[in-house]
N, C-alpha and C positions, 0 to 999 in steps of 0.2 A: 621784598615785594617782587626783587626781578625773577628772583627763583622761584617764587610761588606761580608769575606767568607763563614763565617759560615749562615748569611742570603742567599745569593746566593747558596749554598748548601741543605739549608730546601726549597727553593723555588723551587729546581731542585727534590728533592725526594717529594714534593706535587703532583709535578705536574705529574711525572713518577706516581704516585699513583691513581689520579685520572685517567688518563688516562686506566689505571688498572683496576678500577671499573666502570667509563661509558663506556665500549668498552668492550665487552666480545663476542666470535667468539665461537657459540654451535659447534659441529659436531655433526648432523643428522645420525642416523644409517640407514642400508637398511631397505626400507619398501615396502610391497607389495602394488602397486595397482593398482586397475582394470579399465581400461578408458569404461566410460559406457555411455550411452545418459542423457544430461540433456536438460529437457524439461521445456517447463512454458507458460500457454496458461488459459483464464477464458472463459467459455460460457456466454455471458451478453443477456437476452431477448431481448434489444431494439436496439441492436445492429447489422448494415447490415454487419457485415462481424464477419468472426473470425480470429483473431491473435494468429500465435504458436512460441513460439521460440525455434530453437533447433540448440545445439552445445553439447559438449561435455565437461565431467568433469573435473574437473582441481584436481592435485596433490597439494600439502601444499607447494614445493618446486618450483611450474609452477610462471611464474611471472605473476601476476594480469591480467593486460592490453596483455596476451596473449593466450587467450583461442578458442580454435577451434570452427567452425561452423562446422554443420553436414551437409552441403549442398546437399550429396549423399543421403540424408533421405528420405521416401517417408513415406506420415501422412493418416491416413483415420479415420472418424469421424462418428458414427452409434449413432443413436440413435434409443433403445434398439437392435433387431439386424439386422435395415434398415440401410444404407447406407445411410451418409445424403450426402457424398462428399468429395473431397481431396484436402488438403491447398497443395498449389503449392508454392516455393520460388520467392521471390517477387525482382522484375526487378527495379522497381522504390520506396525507401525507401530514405525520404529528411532526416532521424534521420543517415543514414549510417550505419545500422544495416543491416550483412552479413549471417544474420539466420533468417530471417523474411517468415514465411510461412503464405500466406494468402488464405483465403474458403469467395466465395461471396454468403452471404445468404440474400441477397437482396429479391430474393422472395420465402425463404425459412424460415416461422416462429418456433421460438423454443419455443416448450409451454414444460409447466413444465413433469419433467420426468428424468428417466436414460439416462446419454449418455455412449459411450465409446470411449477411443481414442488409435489408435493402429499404433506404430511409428516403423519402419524397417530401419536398415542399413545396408550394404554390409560386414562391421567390427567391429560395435559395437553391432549387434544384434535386439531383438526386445525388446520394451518395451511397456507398455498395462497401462493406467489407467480408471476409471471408477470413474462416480462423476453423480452428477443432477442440473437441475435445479430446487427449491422448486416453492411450489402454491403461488400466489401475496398474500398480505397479505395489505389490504388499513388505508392507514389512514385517522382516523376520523373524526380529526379535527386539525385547527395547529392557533397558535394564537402570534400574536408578542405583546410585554408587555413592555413599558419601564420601566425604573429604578426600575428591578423588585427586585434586591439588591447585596449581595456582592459574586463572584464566589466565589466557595469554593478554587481553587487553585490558582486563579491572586490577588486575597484578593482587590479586588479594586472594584467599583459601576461597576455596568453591564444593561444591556439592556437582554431581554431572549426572546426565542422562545420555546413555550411549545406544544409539537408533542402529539395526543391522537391516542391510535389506542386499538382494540380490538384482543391479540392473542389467538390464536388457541393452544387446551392441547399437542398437540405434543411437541417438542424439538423445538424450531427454534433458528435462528442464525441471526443478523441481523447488518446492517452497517447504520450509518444516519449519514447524513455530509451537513455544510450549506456551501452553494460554490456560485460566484457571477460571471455576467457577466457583460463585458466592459458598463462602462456608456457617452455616448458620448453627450457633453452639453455643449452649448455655453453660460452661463452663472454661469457655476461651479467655476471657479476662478476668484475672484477679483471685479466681477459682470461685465466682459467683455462681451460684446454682439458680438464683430470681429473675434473672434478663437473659435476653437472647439477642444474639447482635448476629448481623451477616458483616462477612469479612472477604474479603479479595486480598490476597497478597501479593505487594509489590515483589518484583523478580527480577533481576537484572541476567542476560542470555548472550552469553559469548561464545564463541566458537575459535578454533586453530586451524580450519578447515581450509585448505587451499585453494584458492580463488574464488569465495565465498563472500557474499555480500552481506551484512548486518542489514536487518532491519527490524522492526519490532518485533519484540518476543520471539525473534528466530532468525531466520536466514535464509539466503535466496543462492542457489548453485546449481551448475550445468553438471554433466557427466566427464570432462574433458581430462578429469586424471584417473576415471576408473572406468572407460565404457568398458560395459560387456562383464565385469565382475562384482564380486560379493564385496560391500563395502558398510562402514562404520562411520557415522557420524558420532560427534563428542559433541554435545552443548554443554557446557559449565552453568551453573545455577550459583546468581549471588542474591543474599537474601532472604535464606533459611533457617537464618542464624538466630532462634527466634527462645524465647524462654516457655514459650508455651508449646505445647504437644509438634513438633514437628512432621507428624504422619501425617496430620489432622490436615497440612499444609501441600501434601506430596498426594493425600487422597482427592483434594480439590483439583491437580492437576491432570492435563489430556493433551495427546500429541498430535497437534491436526497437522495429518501430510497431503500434499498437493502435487499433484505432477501436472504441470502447466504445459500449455501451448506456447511456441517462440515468441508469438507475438505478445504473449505478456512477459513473461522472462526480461524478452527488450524493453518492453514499456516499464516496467518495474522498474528494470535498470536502470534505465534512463533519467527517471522519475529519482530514484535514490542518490544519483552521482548530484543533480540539480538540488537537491536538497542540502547534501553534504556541500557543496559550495556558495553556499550562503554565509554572509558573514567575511565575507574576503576581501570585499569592497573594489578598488581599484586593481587586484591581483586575483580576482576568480573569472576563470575562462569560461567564455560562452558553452552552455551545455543545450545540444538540442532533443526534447521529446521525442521519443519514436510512435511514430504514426504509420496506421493499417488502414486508414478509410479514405477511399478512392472515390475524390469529390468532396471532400471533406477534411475537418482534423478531429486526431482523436483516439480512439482504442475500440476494438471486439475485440474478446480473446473468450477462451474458453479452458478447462481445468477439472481434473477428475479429484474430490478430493476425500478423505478419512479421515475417521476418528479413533485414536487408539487407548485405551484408557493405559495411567503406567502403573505398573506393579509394584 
């Protein structure tokens, strides 16, 4: 009987104990802060419209899934200091997005150069950013290569697309990414001739490329080991490895390149490293956003981009 109380007893101060240490209730001290516009919007060259989003910034204390649109905003978009046109808030939005401002540049082309973007509200103020679109920059050749051997991060056989292109001695900034569309084929599964099914293929996109950032289906890189010469990208392909027609899979694919403005570059980057330190919990270091909007938080940038189908 004494050991059953005294078990019953340690099982009562365990458990008062943990509950002591997983549950702990901070008190936040007052803090100042400033409700300001937060914007985020990219110029894409091939692009018939422009997208801006704007709502307003949230407190550390605000809850997530509660953040305000700026709907009373009004946007205006010059490039250098012409008037290209004013994103208006958008009426019909199937994503249910309550801050969606759209500018139709349907027959308005954007070639490379300064823009500026100049956002006004009745109570948050005005906020001003400034970004470019950079000069195209082509590629010179792209080659698809099987079993060209082991990625450097999946450690497993790969298939590669190897991208040439010639840059230019300036700084550039660029984004390459292999991305696929729907394959629709009545003879993809099973060797059924009756159905027709669309297929997307999962692809896993690695790279060896020095000082090269992973991000989905491709990778984000400066010039800083080749300005000013002829150079070769290696993406390794996992995921090929497929019993059914493997062309079928290589013909739904396309190389979209990007040569970006810094300010997305940084934003990206910024954006990637925060992501990639999730998960660390008490040992992930503070990662701050890069921000371009003066009066505000956020991102403009701009981005000349192509499409190259692979051979």
């Amino acid at each position: 009987m004494k050991n059953t109380l005294f078990l019953a007893v340690v099982a009562c101060m365990l458990l008062t104990s943990c509950e002591d240490v997983l549950v702990k209730t901070l008190e936040l001290e007052d803090f100042e802060f400033e409700k300001q516009l937060a914007i985020s919007g990219a110029l894409i060259s091939t692009d018939d419209e422009f997208a801006l989003l704007i709502s307003q910034n949230q407190a550390i204390t605000d809850p997530f899934d509660q953040w305000e649109p700026a709907v009373e905003a009004t946007a205006v978009l010059y490039s250098g200091d012409t008037e290209i046109g004013r994103p208006v808030l958008s009426e019909n939005n199937p994503e249910g997005l309550n801050n969606l401002f759209l500018l139709d540049l349907e027959n308005i082309e954007l070639e490379p150069g300064n823009y500026r973007l100049e956002v006004d509200h009745p109570t948050l103020g005005t906020a001003v950013a400034e970004s470019e679109i950079p000069e195209d920059i082509q590629i010179d050749n792209i080659e698809f290569v099987e079993d060209f051997g082991i990625a450097p991060n999946f450690l497993s056989r790969s298939d590669a697309i190897l991208v040439t292109f010639t840059d230019p001695p300036e700084d550039n900034y660029y984004s390459l990414k292999i991305e696929s569309d729907s394959i629709i084929s009545d003879t993809f599964f099973y060797g059924m001739d009756t159905l027709v099914y669309e297929y997307e293929p999962f692809l896993g996109v690695d790279s060896g490329e020095p000082g090269a950032q992973m991000i989905q289906d491709g990778i984000l890189f400066t010039d800083d080991f080749f300005n000013g010469q002829e150079h070769m990208i290696t993406l390794y392909l996992a995921g090929l490895e497929f019993e059914e027609a493997p062309e079928k899979i290589i013909e739904s694919l396309h190389v979209t390149w990007d040569v970006i403005s810094r300010d997305k570059f940084e934003f990206d980057s910024s954006l990637q490293l925060y992501d990639n330190s999730q998960g660390f919990g008490p040992f992930t270091e503070p990662v701050t956003i890069f921000n371009n909007i003066e009066g505000g938080v956020g991102i403009f940038s701009g981005l000349n981009r192509s499409f190259y189908p692979i051979p």
